[in-house]
SEGU-595991 format. One record per residue: residue number from 1; residue in one letter; chain; x, y, z negated of N, C-alpha, C in turn. Coordinates in steps of 0.1 Angstrom, whole numbers. Each point is the difference from the previous one (the first is absolute). Layout:
<atoms>
ATOM num residu chaine   npx   npy   npz  capx  capy  capz   cpx   cpy   cpz
ATOM NUM      A      A     X     Y     Z     X     Y     Z     X     Y     Z
...
</atoms>
This chain:
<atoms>
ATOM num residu chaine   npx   npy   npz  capx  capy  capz   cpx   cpy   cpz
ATOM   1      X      A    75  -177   339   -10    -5    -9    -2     9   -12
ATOM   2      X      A    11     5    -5    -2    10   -10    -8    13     3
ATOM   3      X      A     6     6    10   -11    10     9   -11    -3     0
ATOM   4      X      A    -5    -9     6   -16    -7    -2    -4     3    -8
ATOM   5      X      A     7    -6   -13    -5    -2   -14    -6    16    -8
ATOM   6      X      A     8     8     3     2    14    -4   -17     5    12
ATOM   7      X      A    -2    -5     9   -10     7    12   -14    -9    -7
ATOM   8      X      A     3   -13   -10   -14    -1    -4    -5     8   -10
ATOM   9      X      A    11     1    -9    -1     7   -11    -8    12     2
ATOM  10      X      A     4    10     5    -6    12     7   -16    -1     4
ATOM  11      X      A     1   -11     5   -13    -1     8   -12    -7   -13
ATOM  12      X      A     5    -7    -6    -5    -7   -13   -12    16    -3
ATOM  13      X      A     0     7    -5    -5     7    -5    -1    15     9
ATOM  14      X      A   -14     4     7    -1    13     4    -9     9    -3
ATOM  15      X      A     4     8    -8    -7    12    -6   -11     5     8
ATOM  16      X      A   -10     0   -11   -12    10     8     3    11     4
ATOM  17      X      A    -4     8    10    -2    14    -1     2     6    -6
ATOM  18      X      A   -10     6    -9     0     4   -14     6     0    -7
ATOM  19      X      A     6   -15     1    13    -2   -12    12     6    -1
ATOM  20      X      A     4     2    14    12     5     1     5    11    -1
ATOM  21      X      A    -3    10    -6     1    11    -9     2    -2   -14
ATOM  22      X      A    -5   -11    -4     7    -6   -15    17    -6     3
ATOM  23      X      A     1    -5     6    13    -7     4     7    15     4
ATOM  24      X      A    -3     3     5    10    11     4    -3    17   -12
ATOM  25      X      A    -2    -4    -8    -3     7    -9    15     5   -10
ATOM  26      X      A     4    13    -2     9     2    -9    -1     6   -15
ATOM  27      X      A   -12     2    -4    -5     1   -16     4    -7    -3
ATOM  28      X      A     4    -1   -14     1   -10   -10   -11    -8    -1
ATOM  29      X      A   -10     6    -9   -11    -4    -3   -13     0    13
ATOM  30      X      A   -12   -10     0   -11    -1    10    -9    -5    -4
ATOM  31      X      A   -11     6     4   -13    -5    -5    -6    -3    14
ATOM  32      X      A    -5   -12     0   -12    -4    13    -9    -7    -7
ATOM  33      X      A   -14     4     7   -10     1    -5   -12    -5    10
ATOM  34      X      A     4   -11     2    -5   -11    12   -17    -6    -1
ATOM  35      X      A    -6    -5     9   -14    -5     0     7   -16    -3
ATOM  36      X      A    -9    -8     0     4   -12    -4    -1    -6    17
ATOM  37      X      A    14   -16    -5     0    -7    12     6     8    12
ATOM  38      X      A     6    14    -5    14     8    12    11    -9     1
ATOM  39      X      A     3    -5   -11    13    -9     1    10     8    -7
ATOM  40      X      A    -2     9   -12    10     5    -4     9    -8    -9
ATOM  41      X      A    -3    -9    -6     9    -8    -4    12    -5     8
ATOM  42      X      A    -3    -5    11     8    -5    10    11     7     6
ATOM  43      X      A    -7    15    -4    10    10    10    11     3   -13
ATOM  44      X      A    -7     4   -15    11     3    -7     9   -14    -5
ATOM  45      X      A    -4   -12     0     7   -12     0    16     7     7
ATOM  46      X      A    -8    -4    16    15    -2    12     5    17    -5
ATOM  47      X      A    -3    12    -4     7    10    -5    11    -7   -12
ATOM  48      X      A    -5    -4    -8    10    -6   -11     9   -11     7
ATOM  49      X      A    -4    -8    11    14    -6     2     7     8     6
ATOM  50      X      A    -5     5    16     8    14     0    10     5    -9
ATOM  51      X      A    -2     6   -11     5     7    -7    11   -14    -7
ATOM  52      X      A    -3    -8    -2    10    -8    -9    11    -8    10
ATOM  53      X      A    -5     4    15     9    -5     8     9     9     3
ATOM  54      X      A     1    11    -1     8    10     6     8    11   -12
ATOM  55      X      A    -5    -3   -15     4     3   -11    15    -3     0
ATOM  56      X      A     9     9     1    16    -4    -2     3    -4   -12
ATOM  57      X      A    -4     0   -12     9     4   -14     2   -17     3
ATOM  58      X      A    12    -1   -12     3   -13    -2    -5    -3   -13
ATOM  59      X      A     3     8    -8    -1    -8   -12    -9    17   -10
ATOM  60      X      A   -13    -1    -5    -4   -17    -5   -11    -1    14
ATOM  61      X      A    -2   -10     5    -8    -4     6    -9     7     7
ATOM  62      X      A    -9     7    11    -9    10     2   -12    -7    -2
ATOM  63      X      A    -9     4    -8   -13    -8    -9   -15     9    10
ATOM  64      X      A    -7    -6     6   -14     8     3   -13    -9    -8
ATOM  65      X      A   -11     7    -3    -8    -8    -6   -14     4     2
ATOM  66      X      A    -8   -13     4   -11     7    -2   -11    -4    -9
ATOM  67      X      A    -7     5    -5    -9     0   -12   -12     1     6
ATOM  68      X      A    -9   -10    -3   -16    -6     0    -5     5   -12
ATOM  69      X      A    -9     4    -2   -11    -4   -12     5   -15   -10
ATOM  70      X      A    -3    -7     6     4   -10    -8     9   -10     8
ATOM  71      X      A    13    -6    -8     5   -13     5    -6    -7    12
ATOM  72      X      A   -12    -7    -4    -3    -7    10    -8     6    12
ATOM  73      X      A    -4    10    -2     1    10    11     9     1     7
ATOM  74      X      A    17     4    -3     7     1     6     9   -11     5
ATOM  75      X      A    -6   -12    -3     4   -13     8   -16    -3    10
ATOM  76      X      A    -9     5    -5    -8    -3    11    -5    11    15
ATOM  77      X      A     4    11    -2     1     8     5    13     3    12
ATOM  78      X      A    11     0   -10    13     6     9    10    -9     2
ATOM  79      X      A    -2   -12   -10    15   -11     1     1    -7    17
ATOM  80      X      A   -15    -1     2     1    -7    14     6     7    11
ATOM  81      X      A    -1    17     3     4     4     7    14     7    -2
ATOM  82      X      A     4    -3   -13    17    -1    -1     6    -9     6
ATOM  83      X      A    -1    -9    -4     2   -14     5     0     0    13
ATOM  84      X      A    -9     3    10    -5    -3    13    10    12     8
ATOM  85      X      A     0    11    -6    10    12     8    18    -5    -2
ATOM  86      X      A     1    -4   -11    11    -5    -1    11   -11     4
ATOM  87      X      A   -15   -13     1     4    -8     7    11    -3    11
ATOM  88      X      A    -1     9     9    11     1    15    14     3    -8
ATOM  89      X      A     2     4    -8    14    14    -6    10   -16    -8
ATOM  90      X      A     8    -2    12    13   -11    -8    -1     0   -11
ATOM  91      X      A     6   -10   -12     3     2    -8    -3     7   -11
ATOM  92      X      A   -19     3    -4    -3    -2    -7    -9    -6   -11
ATOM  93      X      A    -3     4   -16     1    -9   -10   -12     4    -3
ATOM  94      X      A   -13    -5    -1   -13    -4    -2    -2    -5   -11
ATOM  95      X      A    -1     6   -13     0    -5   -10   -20    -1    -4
ATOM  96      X      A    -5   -11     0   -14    -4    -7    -3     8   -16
ATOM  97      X      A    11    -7    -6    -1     5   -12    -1    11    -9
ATOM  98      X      A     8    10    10    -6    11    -6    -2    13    14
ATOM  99      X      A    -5    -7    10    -3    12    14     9     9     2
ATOM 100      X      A     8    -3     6    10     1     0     8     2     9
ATOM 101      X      A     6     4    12     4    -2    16    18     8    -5
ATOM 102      X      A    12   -10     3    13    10    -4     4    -7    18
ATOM 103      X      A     2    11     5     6     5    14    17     3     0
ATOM 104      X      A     5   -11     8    15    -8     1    10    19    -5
ATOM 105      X      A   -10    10     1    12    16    -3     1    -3   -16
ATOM 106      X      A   -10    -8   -10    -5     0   -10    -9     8    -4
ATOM 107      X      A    -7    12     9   -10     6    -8   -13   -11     4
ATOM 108      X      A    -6     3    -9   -16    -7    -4   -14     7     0
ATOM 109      X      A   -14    -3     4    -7     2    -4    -7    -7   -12
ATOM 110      X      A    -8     2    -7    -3    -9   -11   -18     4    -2
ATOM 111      X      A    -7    -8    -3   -12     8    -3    -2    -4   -17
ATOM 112      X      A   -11    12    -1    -3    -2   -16   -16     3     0
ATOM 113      X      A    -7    -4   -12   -10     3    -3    -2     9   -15
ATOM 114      X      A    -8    12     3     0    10   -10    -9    -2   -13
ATOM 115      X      A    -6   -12     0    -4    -5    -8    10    -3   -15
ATOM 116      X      A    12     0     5    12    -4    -3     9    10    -5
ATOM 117      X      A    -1     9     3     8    15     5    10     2    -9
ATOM 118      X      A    -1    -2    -9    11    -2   -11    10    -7     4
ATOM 119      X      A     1   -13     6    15    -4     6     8     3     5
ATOM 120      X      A    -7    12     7     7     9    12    10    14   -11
ATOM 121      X      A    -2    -4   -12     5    10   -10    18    -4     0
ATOM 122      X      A     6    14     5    19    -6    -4     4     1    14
ATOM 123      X      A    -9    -3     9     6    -5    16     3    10     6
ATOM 124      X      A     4    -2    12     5     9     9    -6     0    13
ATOM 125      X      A    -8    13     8    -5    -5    17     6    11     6
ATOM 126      X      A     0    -4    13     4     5     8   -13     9     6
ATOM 127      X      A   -10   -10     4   -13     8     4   -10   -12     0
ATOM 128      X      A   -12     6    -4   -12   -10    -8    -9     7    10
ATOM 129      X      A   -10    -9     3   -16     5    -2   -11   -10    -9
ATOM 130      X      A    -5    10    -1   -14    -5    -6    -9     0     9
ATOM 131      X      A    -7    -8    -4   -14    -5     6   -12    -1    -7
ATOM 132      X      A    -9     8     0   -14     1    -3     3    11   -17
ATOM 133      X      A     5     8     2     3     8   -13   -13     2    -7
ATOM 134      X      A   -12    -2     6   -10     0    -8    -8    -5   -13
ATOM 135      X      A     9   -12     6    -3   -11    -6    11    -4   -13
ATOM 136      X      A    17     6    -1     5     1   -10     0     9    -7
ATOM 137      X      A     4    -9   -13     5    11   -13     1    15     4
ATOM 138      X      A    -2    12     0    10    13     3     8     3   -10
ATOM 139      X      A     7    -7   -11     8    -2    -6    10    -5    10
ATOM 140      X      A    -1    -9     5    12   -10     9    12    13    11
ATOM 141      X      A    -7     5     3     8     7     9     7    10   -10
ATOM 142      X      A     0     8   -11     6     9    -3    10    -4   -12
ATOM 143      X      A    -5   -11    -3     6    -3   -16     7    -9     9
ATOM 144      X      A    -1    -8     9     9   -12     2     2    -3    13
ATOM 145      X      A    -4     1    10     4    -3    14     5    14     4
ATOM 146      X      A    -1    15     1     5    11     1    17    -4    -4
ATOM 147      X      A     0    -2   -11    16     0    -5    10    -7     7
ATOM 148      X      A    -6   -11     5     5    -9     8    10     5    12
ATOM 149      X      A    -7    10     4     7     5    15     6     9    -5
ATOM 150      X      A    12     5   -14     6    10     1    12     1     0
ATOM 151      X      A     5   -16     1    13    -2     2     3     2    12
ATOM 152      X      A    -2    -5    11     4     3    10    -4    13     9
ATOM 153      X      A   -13     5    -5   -12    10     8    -7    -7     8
ATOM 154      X      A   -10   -10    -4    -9    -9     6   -13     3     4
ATOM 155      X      A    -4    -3    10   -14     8     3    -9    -8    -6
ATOM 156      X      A   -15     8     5   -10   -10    -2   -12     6     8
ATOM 157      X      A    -8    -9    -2   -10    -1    11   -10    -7   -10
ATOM 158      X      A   -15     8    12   -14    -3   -13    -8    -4    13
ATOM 159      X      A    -8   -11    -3    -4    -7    13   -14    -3    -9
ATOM 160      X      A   -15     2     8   -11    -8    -5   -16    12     9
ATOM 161      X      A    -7    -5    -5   -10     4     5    -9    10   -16
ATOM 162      X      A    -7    12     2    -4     6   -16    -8    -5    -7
ATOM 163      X      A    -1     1   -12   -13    -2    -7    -4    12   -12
ATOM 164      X      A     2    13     3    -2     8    -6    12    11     1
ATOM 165      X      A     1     8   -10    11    10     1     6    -4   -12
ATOM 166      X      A     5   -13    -5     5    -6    -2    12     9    -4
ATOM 167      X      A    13   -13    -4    18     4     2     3    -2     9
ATOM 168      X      A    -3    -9    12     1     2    15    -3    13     5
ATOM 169      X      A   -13     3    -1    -5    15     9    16     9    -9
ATOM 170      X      A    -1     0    -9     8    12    -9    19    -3     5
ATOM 171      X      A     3   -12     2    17    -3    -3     5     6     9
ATOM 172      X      A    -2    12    10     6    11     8    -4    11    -3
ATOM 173      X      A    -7     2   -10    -2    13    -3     4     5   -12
ATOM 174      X      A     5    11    -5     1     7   -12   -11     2    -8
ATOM 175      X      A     5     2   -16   -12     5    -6   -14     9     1
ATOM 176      X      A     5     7    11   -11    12     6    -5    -6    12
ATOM 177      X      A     1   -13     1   -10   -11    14     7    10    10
ATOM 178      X      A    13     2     4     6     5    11    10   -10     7
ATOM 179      X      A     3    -5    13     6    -8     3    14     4    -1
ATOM 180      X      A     8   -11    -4    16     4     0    -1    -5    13
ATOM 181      X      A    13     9     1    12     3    11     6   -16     2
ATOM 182      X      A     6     2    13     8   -10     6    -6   -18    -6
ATOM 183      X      A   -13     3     5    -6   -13    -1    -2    -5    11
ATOM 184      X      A     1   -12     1    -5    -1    19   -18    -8    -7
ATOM 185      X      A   -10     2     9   -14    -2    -1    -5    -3     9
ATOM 186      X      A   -12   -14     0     0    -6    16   -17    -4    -6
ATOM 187      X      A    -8     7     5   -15    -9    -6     2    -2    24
ATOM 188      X      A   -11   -14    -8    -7   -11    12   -13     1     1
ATOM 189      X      A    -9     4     5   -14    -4    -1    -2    -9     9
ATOM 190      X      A   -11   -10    -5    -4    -7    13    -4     2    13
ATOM 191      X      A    -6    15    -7    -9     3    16    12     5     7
ATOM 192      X      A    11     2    -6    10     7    13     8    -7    -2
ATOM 193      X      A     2   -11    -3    15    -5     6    -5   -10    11
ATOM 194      X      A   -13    -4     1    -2   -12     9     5   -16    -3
ATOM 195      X      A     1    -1    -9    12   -13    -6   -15   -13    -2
ATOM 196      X      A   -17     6    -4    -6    -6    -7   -11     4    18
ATOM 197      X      A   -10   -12     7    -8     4    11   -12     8    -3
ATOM 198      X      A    -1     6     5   -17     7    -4   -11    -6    -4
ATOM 199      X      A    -4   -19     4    -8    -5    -6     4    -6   -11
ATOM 200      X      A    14    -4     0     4    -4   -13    -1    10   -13
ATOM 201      X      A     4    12     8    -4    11   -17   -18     3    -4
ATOM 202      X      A    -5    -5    14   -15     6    -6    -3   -17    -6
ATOM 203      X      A     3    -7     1    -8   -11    -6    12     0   -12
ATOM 204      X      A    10     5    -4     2     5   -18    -8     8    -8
ATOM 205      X      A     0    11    11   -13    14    -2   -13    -7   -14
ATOM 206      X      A    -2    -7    12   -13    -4    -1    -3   -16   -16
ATOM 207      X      A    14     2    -5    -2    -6    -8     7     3   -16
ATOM 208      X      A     4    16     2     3    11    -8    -8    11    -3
ATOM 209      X      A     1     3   -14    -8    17     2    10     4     4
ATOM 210      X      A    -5    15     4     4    11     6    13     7    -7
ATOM 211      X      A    -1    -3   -11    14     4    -9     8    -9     2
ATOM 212      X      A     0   -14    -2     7   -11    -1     8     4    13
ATOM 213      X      A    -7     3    15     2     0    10    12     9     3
ATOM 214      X      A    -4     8    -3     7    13    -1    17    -3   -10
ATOM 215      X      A    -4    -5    -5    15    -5   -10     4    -9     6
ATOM 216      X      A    -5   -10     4     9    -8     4     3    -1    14
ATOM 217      X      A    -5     6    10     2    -1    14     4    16     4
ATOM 218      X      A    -6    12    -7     6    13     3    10     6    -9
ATOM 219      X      A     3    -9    -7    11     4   -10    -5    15    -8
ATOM 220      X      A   -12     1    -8    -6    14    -6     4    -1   -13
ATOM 221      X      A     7     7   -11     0    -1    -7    -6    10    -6
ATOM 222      X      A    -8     4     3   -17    10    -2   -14   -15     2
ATOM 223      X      A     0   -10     3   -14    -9    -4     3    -2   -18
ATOM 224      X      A   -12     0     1    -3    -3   -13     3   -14    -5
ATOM 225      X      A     6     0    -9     6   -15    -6   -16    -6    -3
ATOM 226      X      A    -2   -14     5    -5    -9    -3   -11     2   -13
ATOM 227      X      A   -11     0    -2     1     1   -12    -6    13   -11
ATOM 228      X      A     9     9     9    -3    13    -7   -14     9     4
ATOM 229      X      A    -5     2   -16   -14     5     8     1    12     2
ATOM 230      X      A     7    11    -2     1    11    10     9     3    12
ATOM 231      X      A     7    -8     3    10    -6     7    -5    13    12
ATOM 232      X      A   -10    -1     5    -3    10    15    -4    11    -3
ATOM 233      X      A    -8     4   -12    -1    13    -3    12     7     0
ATOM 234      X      A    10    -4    -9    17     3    -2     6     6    14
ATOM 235      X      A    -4   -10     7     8     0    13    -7    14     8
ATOM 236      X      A   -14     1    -2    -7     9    12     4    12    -8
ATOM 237      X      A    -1     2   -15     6    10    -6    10     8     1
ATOM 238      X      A    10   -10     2    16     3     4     1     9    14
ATOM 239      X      A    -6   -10    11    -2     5     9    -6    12     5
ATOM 240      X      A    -8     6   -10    -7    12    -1     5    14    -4
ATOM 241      X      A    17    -9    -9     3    12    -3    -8     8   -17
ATOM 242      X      A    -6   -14    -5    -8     5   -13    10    -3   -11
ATOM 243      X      A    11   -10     2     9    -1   -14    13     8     6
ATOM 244      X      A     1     6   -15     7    14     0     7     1   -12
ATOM 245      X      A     9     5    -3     4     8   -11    -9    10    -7
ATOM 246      X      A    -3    -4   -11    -4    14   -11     5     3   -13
ATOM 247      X      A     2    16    -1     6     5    -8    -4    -2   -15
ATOM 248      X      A     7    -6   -12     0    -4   -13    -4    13    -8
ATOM 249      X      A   -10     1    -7    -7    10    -8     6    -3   -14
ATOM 250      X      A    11     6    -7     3    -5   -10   -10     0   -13
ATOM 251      X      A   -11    12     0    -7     4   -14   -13    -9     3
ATOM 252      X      A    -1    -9    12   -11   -12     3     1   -14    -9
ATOM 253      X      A    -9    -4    -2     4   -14    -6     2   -10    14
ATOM 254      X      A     9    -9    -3     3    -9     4   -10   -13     2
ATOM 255      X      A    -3    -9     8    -6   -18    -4     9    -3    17
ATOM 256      X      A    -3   -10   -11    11   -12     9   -11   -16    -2
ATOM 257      X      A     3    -5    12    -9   -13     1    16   -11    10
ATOM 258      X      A    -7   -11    -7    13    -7     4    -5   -11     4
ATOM 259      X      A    10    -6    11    -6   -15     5    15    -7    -4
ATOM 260      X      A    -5    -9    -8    13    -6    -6     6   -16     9
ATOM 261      X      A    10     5     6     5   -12     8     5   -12    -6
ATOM 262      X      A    -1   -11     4     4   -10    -7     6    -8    13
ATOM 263      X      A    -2    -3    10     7    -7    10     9    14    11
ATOM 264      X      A    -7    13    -2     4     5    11    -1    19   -13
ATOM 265      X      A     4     8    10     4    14   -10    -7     4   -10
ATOM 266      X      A    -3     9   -11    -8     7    -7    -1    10     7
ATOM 267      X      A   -12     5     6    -4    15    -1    -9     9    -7
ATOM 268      X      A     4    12    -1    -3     8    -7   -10    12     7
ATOM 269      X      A    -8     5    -4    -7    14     7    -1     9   -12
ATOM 270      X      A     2    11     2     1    10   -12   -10    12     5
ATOM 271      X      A    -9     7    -2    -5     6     0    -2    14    -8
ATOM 272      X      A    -8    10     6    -3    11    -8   -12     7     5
ATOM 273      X      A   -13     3   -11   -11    10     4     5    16     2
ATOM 274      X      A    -1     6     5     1    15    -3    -6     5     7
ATOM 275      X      A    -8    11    -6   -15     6     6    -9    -9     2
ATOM 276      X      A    -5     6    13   -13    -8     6     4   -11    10
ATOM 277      X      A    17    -2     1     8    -9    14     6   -11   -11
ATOM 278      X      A     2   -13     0     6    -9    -3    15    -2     9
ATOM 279      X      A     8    -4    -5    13     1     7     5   -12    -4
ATOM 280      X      A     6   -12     9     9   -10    -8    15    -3    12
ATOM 281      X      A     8   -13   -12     9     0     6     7   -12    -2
ATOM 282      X      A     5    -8    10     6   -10    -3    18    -1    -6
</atoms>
C-alpha cells in the first residue's frame, strides 16, 4: 500500500518538456522567462516541494517560499496548486492561515505576497522564487529577500513574462548589461513550445497589438511598453545599431533634459553641440 502511495505521488505531477532542464538544473540562481498559461507556476511549486522533501537539515526547519506580487495573488494563483501537489504526501500540515504546507521531515513551503516584502525581513530561505518580478518593488529582492538565502546558501529563481528592460531583463546581468556566469536561463515562446494551439494563439493575436503580443506570448523584452510613444522608433534604432557610445567633450557645454519619475525611474539625457554634429548621451 505504501509503494502505491509513493507511485501516485510521482505520477501526481509530470514535467513539461521544457521544464525539465529547470529541475535538473545546478546554478544557484535561474531566470525563466515564460509566455503566459506554460504552467510555470506549477512546475516551480512541485520544485519547492521537491526540495523541502528531500532537504536533510533538522533543525532550523528547511523554509522555501514563493512570492507573488501581491498576497492575494499568491493565494489566488499558487496556494491551490500547493495544496493539490501535496495532497497524496502522509502526514502533512496545511495551514489556511498563513499558506503554508509543513511536510511530516518538517521542511515547509510557505507563500508570501511582495506587496508585503518587509515581513520577509530577519528570515531565513532555503530557496524562493519570485513570480512576475515586473510587477514588484526592485527594492524587494536586494535589500530584503536576497539576504534571506545567506544562511544556508539558498537559491533563487525569477519566473514571469517582460514588460520592458526592467529589473527582471537586468537581475542576471552586471553593470555593463553582461550576463553573469553560472545562471541557469530558460525563455519559452509560444510559438515554440506548442503548449498554446495555433488557433488559439491567433485569436489572442488578434486581440493584441503587436507589441503587447510580442511581450506577452514571445517573451520580447525589446516591444515597446504599452504606452510609450517612441516605444518602436527605440526599438528599430537599437536594432540598427544607431545607439552607441559617444565620447564626452569636456570644453562643450553640457544640457540635460529630465523625465522625472514618480511611479517608475527618473531618466536623464545629457547632451553636447560640438561643431556642426550634435552628440548626446544617456
Amino acid at each position: 500500500m505504501e509503494e502505491a502511495r509513493v507511485v501516485e505521488l510521482e505520477a501526481l505531477y509530470v514535467p513539461r518538456k521544457q521544464f525539465v532542464p529547470y529541475h535538473d538544473r545546478t546554478q544557484r540562481f535561474a531566470k525563466i522567462v515564460a509566455h503566459r498559461r506554460f504552467g510555470k507556476t506549477v512546475g516551480c511549486i512541485n520544485d519547492k516541494i521537491r526540495a523541502a522533501l528531500t532537504n536533510p537539515r533538522k533543525f532550523p526547519a528547511p523554509r522555501y517560499s514563493y512570492i507573488a506580487p501581491t498576497y492575494a495573488q499568491a493565494k489566488d494563483v499558487a496556494w491551490s496548486y500547493l495544496k493539490h501537489y501535496s495532497a497524496p504526501i502522509p502526514g502533512i500540515e496545511a495551514r489556511e492561515s498563513d499558506l503554508t504546507v509543513i511536510y511530516p521531515n518538517g521542511g515547509m513551503v510557505k507563500l508570501y505576497g511582495a506587496d508585503n516584502y518587509e515581513r520577509m525581513r530577519g528570515l531565513y530561505n532555503d530557496g524562493v522564487t519570485i513570480d512576475e518580478p515586473a510587477q514588484i518593488d526592485p527594492r524587494a529582492w536586494p535589500e530584503v529577500i536576497r539576504p534571506t538565502l545567506s544562511d544556508y546558501g539558498g537559491w533563487g529563481t525569477f519566473i514571469g513574462t517582460p514588460a520592458g528592460r526592467d529589473w527582471f531583463y537586468k537581475v542576471d546581468r552586471d553593470d555593463s548589461g553582461q550576463e553573469l556566469p553560472d545562471w541557469f536561463r530558460l525563455t519559452l515562446k509560444a510559438s515554440e513550445t506548442g503548449i498554446i494551439g495555433e488557433a488559439e494563439l491567433a485569436s489572442l493575436k488578434s486581440g493584441l497589438s503587436e507589441e503587447q503580443y510580442a511581450q506577452e506570448f514571445e517573451c520580447s523584452f525589446e516591444a515597446a511598453v504599452v504606452g510609450a510613444y517612441y516605444g518602436k522608433l527605440m526599438a528599430q534604432a537599437e536594432a540598427d545599431k544607431r545607439i552607441t557610445g559617444v565620447p564626452y567633450e569636456p570644453t562643450a557645454q553640457v544640457y540635460t533634459a529630465w523625465d522625472l519619475g514618480i511611479r517608475d525611474s527618473t531618466a536623464i539625457w545629457f547632451a553636447q553641440v560640438v561643431g556642426r554634429d550634435g552628440q548626446e548621451a544617456v
